[in-house]
C-alpha positions as CSV (number, residue, x, y, z in Angstrom):
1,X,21.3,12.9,-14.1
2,X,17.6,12.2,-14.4
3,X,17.2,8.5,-15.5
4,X,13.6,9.3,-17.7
5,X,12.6,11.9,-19.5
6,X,9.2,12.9,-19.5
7,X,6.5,14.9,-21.5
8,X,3.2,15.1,-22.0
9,X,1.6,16.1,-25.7
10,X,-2.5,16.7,-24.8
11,X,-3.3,13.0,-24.3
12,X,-0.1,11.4,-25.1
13,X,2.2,10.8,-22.5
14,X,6.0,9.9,-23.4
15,X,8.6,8.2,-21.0
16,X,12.2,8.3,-22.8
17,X,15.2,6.4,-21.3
18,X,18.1,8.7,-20.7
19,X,21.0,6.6,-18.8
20,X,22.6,6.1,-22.1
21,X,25.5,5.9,-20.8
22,X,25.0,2.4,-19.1
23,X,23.0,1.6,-22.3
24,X,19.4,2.4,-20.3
25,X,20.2,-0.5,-18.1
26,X,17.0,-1.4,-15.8
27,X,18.4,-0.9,-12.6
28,X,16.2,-0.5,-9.4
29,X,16.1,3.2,-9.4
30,X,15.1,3.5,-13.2
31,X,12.8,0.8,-12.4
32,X,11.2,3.3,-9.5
33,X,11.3,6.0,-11.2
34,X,9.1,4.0,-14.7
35,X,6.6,2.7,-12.4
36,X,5.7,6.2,-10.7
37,X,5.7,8.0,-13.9
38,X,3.8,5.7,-15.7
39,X,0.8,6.2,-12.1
40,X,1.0,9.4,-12.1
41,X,0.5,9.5,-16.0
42,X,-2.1,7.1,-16.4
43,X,-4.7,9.8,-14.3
44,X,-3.9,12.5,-17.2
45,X,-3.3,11.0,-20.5
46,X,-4.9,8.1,-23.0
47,X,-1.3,6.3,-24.4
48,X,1.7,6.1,-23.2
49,X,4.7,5.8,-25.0
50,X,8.2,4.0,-24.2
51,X,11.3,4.9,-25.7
52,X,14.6,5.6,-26.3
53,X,16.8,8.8,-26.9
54,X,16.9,9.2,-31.2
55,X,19.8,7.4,-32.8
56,X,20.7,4.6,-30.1
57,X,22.1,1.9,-30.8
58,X,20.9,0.3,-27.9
59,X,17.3,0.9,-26.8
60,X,18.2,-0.9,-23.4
61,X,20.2,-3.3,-22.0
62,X,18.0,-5.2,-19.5
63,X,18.8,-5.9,-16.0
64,X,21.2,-4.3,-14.1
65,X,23.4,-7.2,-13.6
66,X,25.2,-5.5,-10.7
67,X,22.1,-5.3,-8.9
68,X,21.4,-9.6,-9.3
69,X,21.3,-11.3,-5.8
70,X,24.2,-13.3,-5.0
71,X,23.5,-17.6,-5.8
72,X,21.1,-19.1,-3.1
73,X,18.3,-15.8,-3.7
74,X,15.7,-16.1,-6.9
75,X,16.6,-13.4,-8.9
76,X,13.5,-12.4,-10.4
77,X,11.1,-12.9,-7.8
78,X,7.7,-11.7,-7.6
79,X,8.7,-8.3,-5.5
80,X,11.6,-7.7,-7.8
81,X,11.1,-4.3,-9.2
82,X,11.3,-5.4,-12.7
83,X,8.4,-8.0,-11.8
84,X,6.6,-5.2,-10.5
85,X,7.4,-3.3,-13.5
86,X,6.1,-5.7,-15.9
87,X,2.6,-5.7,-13.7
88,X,2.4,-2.0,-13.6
89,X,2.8,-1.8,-17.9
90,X,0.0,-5.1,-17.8
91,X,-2.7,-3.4,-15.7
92,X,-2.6,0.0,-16.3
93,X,-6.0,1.5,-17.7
94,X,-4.3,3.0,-21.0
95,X,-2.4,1.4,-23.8
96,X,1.3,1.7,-23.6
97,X,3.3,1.3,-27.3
98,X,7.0,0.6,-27.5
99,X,8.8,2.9,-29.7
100,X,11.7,0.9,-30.2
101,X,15.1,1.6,-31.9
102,X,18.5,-0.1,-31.7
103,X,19.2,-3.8,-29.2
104,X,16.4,-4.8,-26.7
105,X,18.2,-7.1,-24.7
106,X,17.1,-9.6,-21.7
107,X,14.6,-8.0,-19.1
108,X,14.3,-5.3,-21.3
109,X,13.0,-7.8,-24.1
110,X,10.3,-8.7,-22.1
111,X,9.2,-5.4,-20.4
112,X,8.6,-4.4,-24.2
113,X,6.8,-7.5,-25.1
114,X,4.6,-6.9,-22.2
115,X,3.7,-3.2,-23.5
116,X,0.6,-3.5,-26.3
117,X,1.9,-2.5,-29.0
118,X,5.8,-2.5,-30.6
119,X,6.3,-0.1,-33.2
120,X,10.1,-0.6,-34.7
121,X,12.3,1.0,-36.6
122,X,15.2,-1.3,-39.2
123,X,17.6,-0.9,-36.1
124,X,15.3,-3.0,-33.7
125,X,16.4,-5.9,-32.6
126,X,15.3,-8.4,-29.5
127,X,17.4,-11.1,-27.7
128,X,16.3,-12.7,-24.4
129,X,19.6,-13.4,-22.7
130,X,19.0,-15.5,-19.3
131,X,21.6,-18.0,-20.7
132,X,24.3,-16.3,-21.3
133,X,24.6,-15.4,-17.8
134,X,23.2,-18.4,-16.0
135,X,20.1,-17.1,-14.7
136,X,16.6,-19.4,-14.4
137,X,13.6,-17.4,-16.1
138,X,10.5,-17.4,-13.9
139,X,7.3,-18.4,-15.0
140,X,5.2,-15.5,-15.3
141,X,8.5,-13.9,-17.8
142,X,7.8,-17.0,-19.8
143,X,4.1,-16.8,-20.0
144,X,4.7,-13.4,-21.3
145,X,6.3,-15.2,-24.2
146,X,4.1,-17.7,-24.8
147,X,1.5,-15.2,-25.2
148,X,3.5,-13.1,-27.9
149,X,4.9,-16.0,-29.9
150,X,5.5,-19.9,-30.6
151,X,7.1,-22.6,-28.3
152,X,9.7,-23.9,-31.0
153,X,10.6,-19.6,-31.3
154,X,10.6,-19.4,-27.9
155,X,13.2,-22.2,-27.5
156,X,15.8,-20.6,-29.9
157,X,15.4,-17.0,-28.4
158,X,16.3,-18.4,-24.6
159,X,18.8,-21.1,-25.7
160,X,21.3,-19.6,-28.7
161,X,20.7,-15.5,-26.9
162,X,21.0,-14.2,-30.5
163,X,18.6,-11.2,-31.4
164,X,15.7,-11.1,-33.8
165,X,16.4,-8.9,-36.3
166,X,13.7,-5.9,-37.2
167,X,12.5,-7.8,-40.3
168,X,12.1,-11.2,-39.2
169,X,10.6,-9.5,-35.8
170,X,7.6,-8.0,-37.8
171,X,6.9,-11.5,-39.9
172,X,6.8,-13.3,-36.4
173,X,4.3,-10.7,-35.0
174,X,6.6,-9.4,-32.7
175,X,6.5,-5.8,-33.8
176,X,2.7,-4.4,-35.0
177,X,5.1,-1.6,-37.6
178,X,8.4,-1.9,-38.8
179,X,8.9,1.9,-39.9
180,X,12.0,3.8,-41.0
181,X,13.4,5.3,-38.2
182,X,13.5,9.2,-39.5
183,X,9.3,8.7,-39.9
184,X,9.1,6.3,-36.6
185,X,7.8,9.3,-34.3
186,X,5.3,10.8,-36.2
187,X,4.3,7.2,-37.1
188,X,4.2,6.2,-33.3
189,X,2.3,9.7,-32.3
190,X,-0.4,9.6,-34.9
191,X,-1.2,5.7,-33.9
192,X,-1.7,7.2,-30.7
193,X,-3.8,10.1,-31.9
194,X,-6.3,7.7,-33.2
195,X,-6.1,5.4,-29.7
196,X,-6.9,8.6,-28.1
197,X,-9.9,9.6,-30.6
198,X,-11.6,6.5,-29.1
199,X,-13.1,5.5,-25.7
200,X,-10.9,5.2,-23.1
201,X,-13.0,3.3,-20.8
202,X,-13.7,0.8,-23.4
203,X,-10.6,0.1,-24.3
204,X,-9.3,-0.1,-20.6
205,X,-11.7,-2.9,-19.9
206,X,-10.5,-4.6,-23.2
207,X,-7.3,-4.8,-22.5
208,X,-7.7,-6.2,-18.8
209,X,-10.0,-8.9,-20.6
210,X,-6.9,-9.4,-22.7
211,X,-5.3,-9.5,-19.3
212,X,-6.6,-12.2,-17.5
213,X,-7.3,-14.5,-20.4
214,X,-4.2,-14.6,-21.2
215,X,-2.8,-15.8,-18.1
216,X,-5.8,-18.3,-17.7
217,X,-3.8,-21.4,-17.7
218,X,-3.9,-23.6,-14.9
219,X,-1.2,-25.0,-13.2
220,X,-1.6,-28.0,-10.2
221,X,0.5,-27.2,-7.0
222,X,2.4,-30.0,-7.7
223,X,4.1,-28.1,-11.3
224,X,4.3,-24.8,-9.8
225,X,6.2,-26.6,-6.7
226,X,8.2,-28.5,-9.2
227,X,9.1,-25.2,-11.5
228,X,10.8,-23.7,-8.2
229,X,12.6,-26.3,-7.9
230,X,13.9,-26.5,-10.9
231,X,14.5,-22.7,-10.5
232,X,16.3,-22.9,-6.8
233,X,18.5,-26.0,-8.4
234,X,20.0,-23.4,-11.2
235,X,20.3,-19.7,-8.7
236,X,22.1,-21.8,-5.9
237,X,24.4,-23.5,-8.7
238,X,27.9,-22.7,-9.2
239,X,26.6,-21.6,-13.2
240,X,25.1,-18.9,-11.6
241,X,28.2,-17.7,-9.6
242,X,29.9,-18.3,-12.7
243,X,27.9,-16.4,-15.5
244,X,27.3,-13.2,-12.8
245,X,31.1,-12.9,-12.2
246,X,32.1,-13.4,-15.7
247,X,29.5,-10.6,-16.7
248,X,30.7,-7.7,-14.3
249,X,34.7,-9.1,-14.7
250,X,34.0,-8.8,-18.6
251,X,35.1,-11.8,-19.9
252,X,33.6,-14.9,-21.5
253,X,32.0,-17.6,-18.6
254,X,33.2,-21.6,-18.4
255,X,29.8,-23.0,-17.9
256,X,29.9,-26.9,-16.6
257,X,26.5,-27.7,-16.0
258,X,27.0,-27.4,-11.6
């Protein structure tokens, strides 16, 4: 079963998860297989859009927790293909919306947040779920919220793992348009009809401005050397064992702090 969907409308191009049945779960291959389409795209069409099969109740589920290294190997290092994901949505030349309906959940949280625009429907919901399953966040997935929203915010997403609902989403900024979800697409593809009215090479330089300003905070060698540490000390821990094995075994993980 093909993993995406894709189509192209004149200068709109649409990516649609279709792995429903593992709740459009970011696993390498669908990871592969975004980042290519989303290349090849870029050199034909203006926008590009994101989304979901209609009706879901989940838009995705994140990670593939299956595919997670074993403890004593950083998760979500830089080479990891949802890292390299995340960098191909940041710096590609056109804008790339979100057209989100039903549960955004973990990695898949942030892979929208990194897209430029979220356009959500009363079903949308995001929850950032490292916690629950005893994984440390790296920096540059925490930068990426940071940029999108405030520190206290930020601090109950990643510690309680509970979703912010489609209302509350669009009052924090999270979502641009919280639209019903039977006038969501024709919303969604007339935004990007008026992206596409405008110059593309303007807007490509614009958004890489965007870019690297907002990843213009410096950091001494000495904190970047001390947030890996603090990273290594939770991936080689016995949490980390713990939160992975209760995950796939499907049942609740004993978390003691080790």
């Amino acid at each position: 079963m093909e993993l995406l969907k894709t189509e192209i409308r004149e200068k709109i191009g649409i990516i649609t998860f279709n792995n429903y049945q593992k709740r459009n779960a970011l696993s390498h291959k669908l990871l592969e297989e975004l980042m290519e389409t989303i290349i090849a795209m870029e050199k034909k069409v203006r926008v590009i859009i994101i989304r979901a099969e209609k009706g879901v109740k989940v838009w995705s589920a994140g990670h593939d927790v299956s595919e997670l290294p074993q403890a004593g190997c950083d998760p979500l290092s830089y080479f990891n293909p949802l890292e390299t994901a995340l960098r191909t949505i940041e710096r590609s030349p056109v804008p790339v919306i979100a057209m989100v309906e039903g549960g955004v959940w973990g990695g898949a949280c942030e892979l929208a947040f990194t897209c430029d625009l979220i356009i959500g429907c009363e079903s949308a919901s995001f929850s950032i779920t490292p916690a629950k399953i005893g994984v440390p966040y790296n920096p540059t997935g925490i930068l990426h919220f940071v940029n999108m929203l405030g520190v206290n915010l930020i601090k109950e997403m990643f510690f309680t793992a509970e979703p912010i609902k489609a209302e509350r989403a669009l009052s924090l900024g999270i979502l641009n348009h919280l639209v019903k979800s039977d006038e969501m697409e024709s919303f969604t593809l007339k935004m990007a009809e008026r992206i596409c009215k405008n110059s593309p090479l303007s807007i490509s330089v614009i958004k890489e401005q965007l870019r690297i300003l907002g990843k213009a905070h410096p950091l001494s060698p000495d904190a970047f050397e001390r947030i890996q540490e603090l990273r290594r000390r939770v991936f080689e821990s016995r949490d980390y064992r713990e939160g992975i094995g209760a995950f796939l075994e499907k049942r609740p993980p004993v978390f003691n702090g080790d």
